[in-house]
Each structure stands twice: as structure tokens, then as C-alpha cells.
N, C-alpha and C positions, 0 to 999 in steps of 0.2 A: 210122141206128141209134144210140141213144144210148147210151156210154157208161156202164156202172155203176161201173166203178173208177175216182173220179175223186179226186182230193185237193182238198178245198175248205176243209177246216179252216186257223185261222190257228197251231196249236198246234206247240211245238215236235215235231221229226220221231219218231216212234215207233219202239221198238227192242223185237226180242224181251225180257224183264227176264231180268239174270243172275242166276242163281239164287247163293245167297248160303250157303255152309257156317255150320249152327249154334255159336257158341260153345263151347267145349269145354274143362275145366279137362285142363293137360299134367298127363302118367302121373308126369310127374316130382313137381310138385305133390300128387298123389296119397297117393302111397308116401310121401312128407316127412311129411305130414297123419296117414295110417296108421300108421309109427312113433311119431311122437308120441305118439298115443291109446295106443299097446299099451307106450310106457313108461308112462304118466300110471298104465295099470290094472296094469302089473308091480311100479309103484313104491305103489301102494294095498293091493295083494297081499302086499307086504313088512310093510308097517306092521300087516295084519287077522292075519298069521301069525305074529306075532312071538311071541302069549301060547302059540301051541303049540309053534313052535321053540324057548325059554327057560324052558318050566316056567313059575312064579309070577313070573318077571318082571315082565308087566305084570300091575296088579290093577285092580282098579275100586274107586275111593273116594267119600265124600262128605266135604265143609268142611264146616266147625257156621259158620255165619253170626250175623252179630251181628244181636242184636233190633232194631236201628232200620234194618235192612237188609230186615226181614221182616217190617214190620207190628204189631212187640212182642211176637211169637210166638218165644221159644227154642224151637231143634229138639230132640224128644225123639228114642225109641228106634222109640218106638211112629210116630212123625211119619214119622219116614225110610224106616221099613217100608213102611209105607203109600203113600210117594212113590216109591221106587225097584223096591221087590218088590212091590206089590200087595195086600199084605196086612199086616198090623201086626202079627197074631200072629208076624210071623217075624222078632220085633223081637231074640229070644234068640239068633239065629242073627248077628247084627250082635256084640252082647255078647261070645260066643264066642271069633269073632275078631281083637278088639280088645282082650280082656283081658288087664288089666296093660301095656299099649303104652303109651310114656312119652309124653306130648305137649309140644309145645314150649315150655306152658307150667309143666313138669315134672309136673302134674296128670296121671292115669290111669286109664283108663275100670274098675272092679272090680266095679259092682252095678246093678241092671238100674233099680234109684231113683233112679240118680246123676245129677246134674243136670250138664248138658254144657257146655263154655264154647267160647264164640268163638273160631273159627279149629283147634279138633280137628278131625284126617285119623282119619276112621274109615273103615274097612275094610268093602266091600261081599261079598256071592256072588257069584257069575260072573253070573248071571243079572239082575243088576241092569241095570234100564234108566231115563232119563229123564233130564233136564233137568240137576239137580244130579248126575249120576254123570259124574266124569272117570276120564280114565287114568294111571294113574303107575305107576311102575316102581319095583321094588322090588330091593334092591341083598343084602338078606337080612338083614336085622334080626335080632341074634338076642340083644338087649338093650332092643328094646322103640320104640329112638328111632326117632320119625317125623319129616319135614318137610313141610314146605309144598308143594303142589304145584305150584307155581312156581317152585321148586327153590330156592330159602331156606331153605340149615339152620337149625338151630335151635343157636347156641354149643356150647352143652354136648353137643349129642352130635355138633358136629364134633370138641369137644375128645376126650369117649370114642374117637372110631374106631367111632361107631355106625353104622348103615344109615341109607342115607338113601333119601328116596322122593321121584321129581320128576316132573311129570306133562308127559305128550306128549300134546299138543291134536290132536285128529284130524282137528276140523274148522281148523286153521291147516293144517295138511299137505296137505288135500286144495284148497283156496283156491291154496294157494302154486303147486300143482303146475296147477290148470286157469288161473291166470294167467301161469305158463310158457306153457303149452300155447297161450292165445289171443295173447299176448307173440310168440311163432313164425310163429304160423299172418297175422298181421297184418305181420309183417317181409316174409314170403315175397308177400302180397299188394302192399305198397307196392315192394318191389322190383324184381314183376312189371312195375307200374303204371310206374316211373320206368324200367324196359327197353325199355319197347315206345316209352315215349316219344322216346327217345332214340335207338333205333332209328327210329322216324317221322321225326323232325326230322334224322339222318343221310341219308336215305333222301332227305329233300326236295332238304335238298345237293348232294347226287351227281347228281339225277336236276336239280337247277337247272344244274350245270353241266357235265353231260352234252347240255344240250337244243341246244345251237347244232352242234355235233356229230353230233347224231340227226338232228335239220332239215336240215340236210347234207346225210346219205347219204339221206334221203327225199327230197330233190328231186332227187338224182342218177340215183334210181330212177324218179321220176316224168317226168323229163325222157326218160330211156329208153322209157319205156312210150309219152310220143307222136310218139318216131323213129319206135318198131314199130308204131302206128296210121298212120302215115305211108307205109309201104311194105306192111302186109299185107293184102293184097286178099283171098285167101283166103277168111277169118273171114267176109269180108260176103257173097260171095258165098254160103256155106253158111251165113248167116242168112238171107238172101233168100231160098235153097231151102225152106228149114225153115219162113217164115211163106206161101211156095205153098203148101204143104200143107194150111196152114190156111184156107185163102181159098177163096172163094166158086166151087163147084164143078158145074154141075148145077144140079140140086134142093138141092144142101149149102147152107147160108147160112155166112156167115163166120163165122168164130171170130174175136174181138176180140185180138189178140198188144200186151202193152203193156211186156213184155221179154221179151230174148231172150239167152241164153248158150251159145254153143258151144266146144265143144274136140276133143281127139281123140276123147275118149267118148264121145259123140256133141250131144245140144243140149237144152237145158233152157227151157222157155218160161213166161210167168207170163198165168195168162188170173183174167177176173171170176170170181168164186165160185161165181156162178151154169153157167158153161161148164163141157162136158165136150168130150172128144173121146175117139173110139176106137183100139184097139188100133192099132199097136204100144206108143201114148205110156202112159206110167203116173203116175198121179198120187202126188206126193209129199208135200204137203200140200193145203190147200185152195185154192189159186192158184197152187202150182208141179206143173208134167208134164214128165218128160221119156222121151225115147227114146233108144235105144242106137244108136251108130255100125253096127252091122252090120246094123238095121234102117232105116237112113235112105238111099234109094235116090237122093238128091240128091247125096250127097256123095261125086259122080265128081269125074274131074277137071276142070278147067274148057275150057267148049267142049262139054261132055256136053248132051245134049237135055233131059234133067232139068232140069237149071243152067238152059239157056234158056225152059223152060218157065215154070218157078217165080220167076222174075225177070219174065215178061209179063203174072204173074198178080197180081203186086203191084206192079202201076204207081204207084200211091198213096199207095203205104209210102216214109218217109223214117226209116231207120233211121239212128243214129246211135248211135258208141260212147261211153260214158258215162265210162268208168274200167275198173277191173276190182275185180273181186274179193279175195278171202283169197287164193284157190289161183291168182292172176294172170292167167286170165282175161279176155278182152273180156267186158261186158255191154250189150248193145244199148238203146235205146227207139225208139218210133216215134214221131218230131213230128207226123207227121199228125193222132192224136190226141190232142193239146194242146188244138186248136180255142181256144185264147186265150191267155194269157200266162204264159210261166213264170217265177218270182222264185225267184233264187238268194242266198240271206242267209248273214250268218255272216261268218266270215274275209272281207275283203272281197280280199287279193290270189288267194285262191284260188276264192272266188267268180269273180273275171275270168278263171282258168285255166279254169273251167266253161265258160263262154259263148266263150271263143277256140276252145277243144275244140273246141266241137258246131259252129260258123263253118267250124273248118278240117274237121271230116268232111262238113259239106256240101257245100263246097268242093269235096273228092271225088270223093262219090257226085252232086253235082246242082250239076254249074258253070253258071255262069252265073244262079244264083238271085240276083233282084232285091234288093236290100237299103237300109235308109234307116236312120240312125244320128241317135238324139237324146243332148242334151246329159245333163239330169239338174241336179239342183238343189246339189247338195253340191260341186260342181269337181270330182268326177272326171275324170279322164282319157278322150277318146273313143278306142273300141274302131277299132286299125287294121284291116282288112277283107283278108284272102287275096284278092292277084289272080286267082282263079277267079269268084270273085263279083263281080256287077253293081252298082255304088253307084249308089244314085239322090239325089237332093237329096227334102228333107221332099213327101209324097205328099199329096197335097190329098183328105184323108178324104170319105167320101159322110156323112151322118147316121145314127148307130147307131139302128136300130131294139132295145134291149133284150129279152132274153129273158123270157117271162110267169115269174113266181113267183122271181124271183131277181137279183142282178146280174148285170152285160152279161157278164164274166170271170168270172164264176161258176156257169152254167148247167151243164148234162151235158155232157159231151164227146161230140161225136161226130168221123166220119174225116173229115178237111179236108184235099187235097192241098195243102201248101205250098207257096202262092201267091209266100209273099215274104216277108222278115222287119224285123221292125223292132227294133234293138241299142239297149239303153239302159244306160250306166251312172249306177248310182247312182238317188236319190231321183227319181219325174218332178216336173217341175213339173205346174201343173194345167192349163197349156196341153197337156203332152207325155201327162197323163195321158185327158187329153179324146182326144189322137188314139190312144193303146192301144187307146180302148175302140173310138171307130170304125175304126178297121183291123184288129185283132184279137181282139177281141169277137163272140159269138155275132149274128147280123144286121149283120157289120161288112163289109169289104172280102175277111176269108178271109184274112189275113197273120196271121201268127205272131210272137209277141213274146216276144226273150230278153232279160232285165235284169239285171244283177249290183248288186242291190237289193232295197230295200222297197216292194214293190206292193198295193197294197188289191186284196181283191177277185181275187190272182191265181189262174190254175186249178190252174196245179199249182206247188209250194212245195219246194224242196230246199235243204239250207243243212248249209255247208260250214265247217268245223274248221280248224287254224294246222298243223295235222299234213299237209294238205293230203287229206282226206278229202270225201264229201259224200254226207250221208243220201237217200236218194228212200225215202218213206213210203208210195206207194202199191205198191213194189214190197218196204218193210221189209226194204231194203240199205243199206250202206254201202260206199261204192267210193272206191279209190283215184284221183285226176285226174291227168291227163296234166298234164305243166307243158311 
């Protein structure tokens, strides 16, 4: 029966994606930003309200500009009406009052024919708007003298003790105050920018020389985890029950089991996407099921008829523990359906902690399994072999017949009881790669091949981290290795 969940891609291993929190301006940033604005419009408030807080304070005026400033047009009465109010006719209303205002250059506005000189502050309505209309403040003249609205008296009527008139540009106020405002708003942003950096680069520090330390206690745990695959019989046991249940029953056909996890909870298994199975198991996603410890009738104690049952029903099954989990956990596979070579990449010392693993669970559960050890092309180190296992010298392949539509290592998996294995570290050569494929290659001899390497073409592809981790993609875990 072939195999649908096979890993045949060369791609690095696939991980659920972490999902990733939006960017988010801090409340703190916020409220700073907030304040600012609501001075910039408090401080704009003060300046629009002043003509009502102080009476005639501020006025509104217009300059007499000189004729080469203006095209050789002097401003009349009538000119400025028409620019500032709208109308010309309310050229008398300017007259009004301005008359008799001393200007600085002693000259005095008295008749509505009077011809106006360059640089008189005349005096607008309230209603005046546009271009030539500023504002100046009015200190309370009550002799006539006017000054310039750039606040240049004029001698004589500093000498008098006259009034003087000095104009507040509205638009410098409002400039000054939104280049505050972005002056702030751009500090708080760079300060942000050089916090986090500094923080990052802190952060790498600590965690650079924290890591010989961490490495550490992870191997101290790692080395823990395969004392206890060493002594805990248990676990397999009540894997084994757990993949009886699945296996070929009657009229049932098999259920394909391609991992397997149990605990006290009870056992969680991972089938092809296409598989279901019936009550009591529940499906968790769409390749995980599991069932509750109070509905698993296998997990007596051992010696139970159950246990012996489901252990003769899968004679074929060579489970083996992988790692474990987050929640510490064993997590099982079955090499049976490898049906060709597994290549384990990555870290290459923990890559070898891989392949010693699953040696020494075989070891275990199936002593005496035949084994034949190649070199590899890089100098690796050959892999020494648990005296439970049978070393043979290099196995004189038959001729790979290859599978139609695919490479020899590449075809569907189907269940192949492991025959024998053949251990490679490191790269093969193209001698050692010629006999992968006839010994364990679909049409090959039926041997099983574990490599702590880079294999063309291998079937199933796991690859292993310095944290001492290693992804299985067809099962979209990451587990911890025993060391």
C-alpha cells in the first residue's frame, strides 16, 4: 500500500508560520504627540484672543509701500479700500481713523485728496482682510504718533512719550510653534530608533554570552532524556498497543501510523490526510487524532492480553523514539515506512546524536538487526554500533531495479519490515551512493539507510539545529534529541 505522507522535497523543513503582532505606536508616544497638539492650538488661542482680552490692542493696519515696490502705482484711499474691505467706497472709513495720526515722517493723514507717502501705518476696520493687512498693537496713542510695524519707533515720538504701534506676525507665531511641534515629534522618534537599537545590540550581548551556558544545561537535559529512553519500556509498549489498534483487522484495512505520542493522557497519532478512523480517536487537525487514556483498553499493565495482542499485530512496525516534544514527551516514527533513506542535515554534531538515537532504540526493541557501516566522503567519523546490533562488513548489493516515474529513493513509501540498516556519516561517495540506492531503494535489497548527511534524492529529510533540536516536516514537529 503506498504511502501518501511522504517528504520528498529538498526544501528546508516547514514550520507552522508564527504569527507576528502588528506594529503599534506606545501610549506613551501617543499622549506626548497629543499634548503637543493641544499646546501648539492653546498657544494659537492665545494669540486669536488677545484683540478681545485687551480692547483695541491689537489693530489691523496697512504700510503705504513705495512706488518701485509696486509697479509705480502709489497707494491711495480708494486703492486700499478696495484691497483690504472690498469696496473703495469705504475709503472714508480708513480717513476717519487715521486722522490727524502723526506719521513718522511727521506728515498727517487730514483729507481724503491727500496723497500718501511711503512707509505710513494706517489704520484698518476690524474687518479688513488680505495680503497687505498686518497686526500691530496699539500701546494707546493719544498724540497721534505711529511706528513702523516692525517695531522702529520713529525719534520724535520716542522722544514725546508717544504710543507706539509694533506688529505681531501671525504667521511667524504659527511657523515657530508647528516647527516646535515637528522639532519634538522627530526627537521622540530618533530616540525611539537609537532605544531599540541599543537595546538589540544589548540584547545580542547577553544572549552571545549567555549561549555556552544555555548549551550547557541543553545538553544536560538532552543527555537526561536518553538515560530515560534507555530504561523506559512502558512508553513503547503502549505505542505498540496504540498502533494494534490501527492495524489490519478483519475486513479493516490498515491505518497508515507515521507518528506516534503518548503520555498519561492518553496517545496522539499522525495519519495521511486522507485517513480517518472511528470513535473513540478524535481528530485534531487534519493529520493529528487522538484518544483519551480512559478510552484506551491497551494500556493495562504489561503482561495484559491487550498489550500481547497488539504487539502480534504489528510485527512489522519498528517504532522508534525520535526526541520529544515541548511538553517532554516521547515522540515515536515507524522505519518500516521510510522504505529508503533518511538524511539528517543541519548541525552536524547533532545530526550524529540523531542516527545514534534511533541505533540505540533499535538496539532495544530489534537486537540483533543486521547492520553495514560506510565511510562517506568528508572524514567524518564512523558511527560506533551498540553491541545489540549485528555488524556485517560492506553487503554485496543485487542491481537496483528503479522505481517507474521517479528516483530509486524517491518513489512512495510503502511498509518494508527492516531488513537491515546501512549507517553513513557524512557525504556518500558515488561508490557508497550507488550501493544506498541498491540496498535501500525501492526494487533494492529492503535495507534501510540512516546518514548523518547530504543525500540526493533521499525519502525522508530531517535536519537538526546547534540547540540540539530537529525538524521532521512530514510530521511538522520539532523535537528535542537525546544526546
Amino acid at each position: 500500500m503506498a504511502d501518501t505522507m511522504t517528504d520528498d522535497t529538498d526544501a528546508v523543513p516547514r514550520h507552522r508560520p508564527r504569527s507576528t503582532a502588528p506594529h503599534r505606536t506606545p501610549p506613551t508616544v501617543l499622549r506626548l504627540l497629543a499634548v503637543m497638539v493641544m499646546a501648539c492650538v492653546a498657544a494659537l488661542g492665545a494669540v486669536s484672543s488677545a484683540t478681545a482680552a485687551e480692547g483695541d490692542d491689537l489693530i489691523k493696519v496697512f504700510v503705504v509701500q513705495d512706488p518701485a515696490q509696486t509697479g509705480g502705482q502709489l497707494a491711495t484711499l480708494e486703492s486700499i479700500a478696495a484691497t483690504t474691505l472690498g469696496d473703495a467706497s469705504r475709503a472714508g472709513e480708513i480717513l476717519d481713523l487715521n486722522r490727524g495720526l502723526r506719521q513718522r515722517d511727521g506728515g498727517a493723514l487730514n483729507d481724503p485728496g491727500e496723497q500718501l507717502h511711503p512707509g505710513w501705518i494706517l489704520r484698518l476696520p476690524p474687518d479688513a482682510s488680505g495680503s497687505g493687512v498686518q497686526l500691530a498693537k496699539d500701546t494707546g496713542n493719544t498724540d497721534g504718533t505711529s511706528t513702523d510695524p516692525n517695531g522702529t519707533p520713529d525719534d520724535a515720538g520716542a522722544a514725546d512719550g508717544g504710543s507706539t504701534v509694533f506688529a505681531i506676525p501671525l504667521a511667524a507665531v504659527v511657523a515657530a510653534l508647528v516647527a516646535l511641534l515637528l522639532a519634538l515629534v522627530t526627537a521622540v522618534i530618533v530616540s525611539r530608533k537609537k532605544a531599540r537599537a541599543v537595546y538589540a545590540a544589548g540584547l545580542r550581548v547577553v544572549r552571545k554570552l549567555g549561549e555556552p551556558a544555555r548549551r550547557r544545561r541543553q545538553l544536560v537535559l538532552r543527555r537526561a532524556t536518553g538515560r530515560r529512553f534507555a530504561t523506559d519500556a512502558d512508553s513503547v509498549r503502549r505505542a505498540y498497543g496504540a498502533l494494534g489498534e490501527l492495524s489490519a483487522d478483519g475486513g479493516r484495512p490498515e491505518t497508515p501510523v507515521h507518528g506516534l505520542r503518548v503520555d498519561d493522557g492518553g496517545v496522539t497519532v499522525w495519519l495521511p490526510p486522507s485517513s480517518t478512523v472511528d470513535a473513540p480517536w478524535q481528530n485534531i487537525d487534519g493529520t493529528r487524532w487522538h484518544r483519551t487514556a480512559a478510552a484506551v483498553g491497551w494500556m493495562t499493565p504489561a503482561g495484559g492480553d491487550g498489550a500481547m495482542t497488539s504487539r502480534a499485530a504489528v510485527t512489522a512496525a519498528c517504532l522508534v523514539r525520535v526526541g520529544t516534544d515541548t511538553a517532554g514527551e516521547p515522540v515515536f516514527v515507524d522505519l518500516s515506512r521510510l522504505d529508503g533513506v533518511l538524511s539528517v542535515t543541519g548541525d552536524q554534531a547533532v545530526a550524529r546524536d540523531v542516527v545514534r538515537n534511533l541505533l540505540a532504540e533499535i538496539a532495544r526493541g530489534r537486537p540483533d538487526t543486521p547492520v553495514t557501516v560506510l565511510g562517506g566522503t568528508d572524514g567524518a567519523e564512523a558511527f560506533a554500533l551498540p553491541e545489540a546490533l549485528r555488524r556485517l562488513p560492506r553487503v554485496e548489493a543485487p542491481a537496483a531495479t528503479p522505481a517507474v516515474g521517479g528516483g530509486t529513493t524517491r518513489a512512495a513509501a510503502a511498509r518494508h519490515p527492516v531488513k537491515g540498516l546501512v549507517v553513513l556519516a557524512g557525504t556518500p561517495t558515488e561508490r557508497e551512493a550507488a550501493e544506498l540506492i541498491a540496498l535501500c531503494g525501492p526494487g533494492g535489497a529492503g535495507w534501510t539507510g540512516l546518514v548523518s548527511g547530504e543525500v540526493d534524492g533521499a525519502h525522508w529529510r530531517w535536519n537538526t539545529d546547534a540547540e540540539g533540536h530537529v525538524d521532521i516536516p512530514v510530521l511538522d514537529l520539532r523535537l528535542t534529541v537525546p544526546a
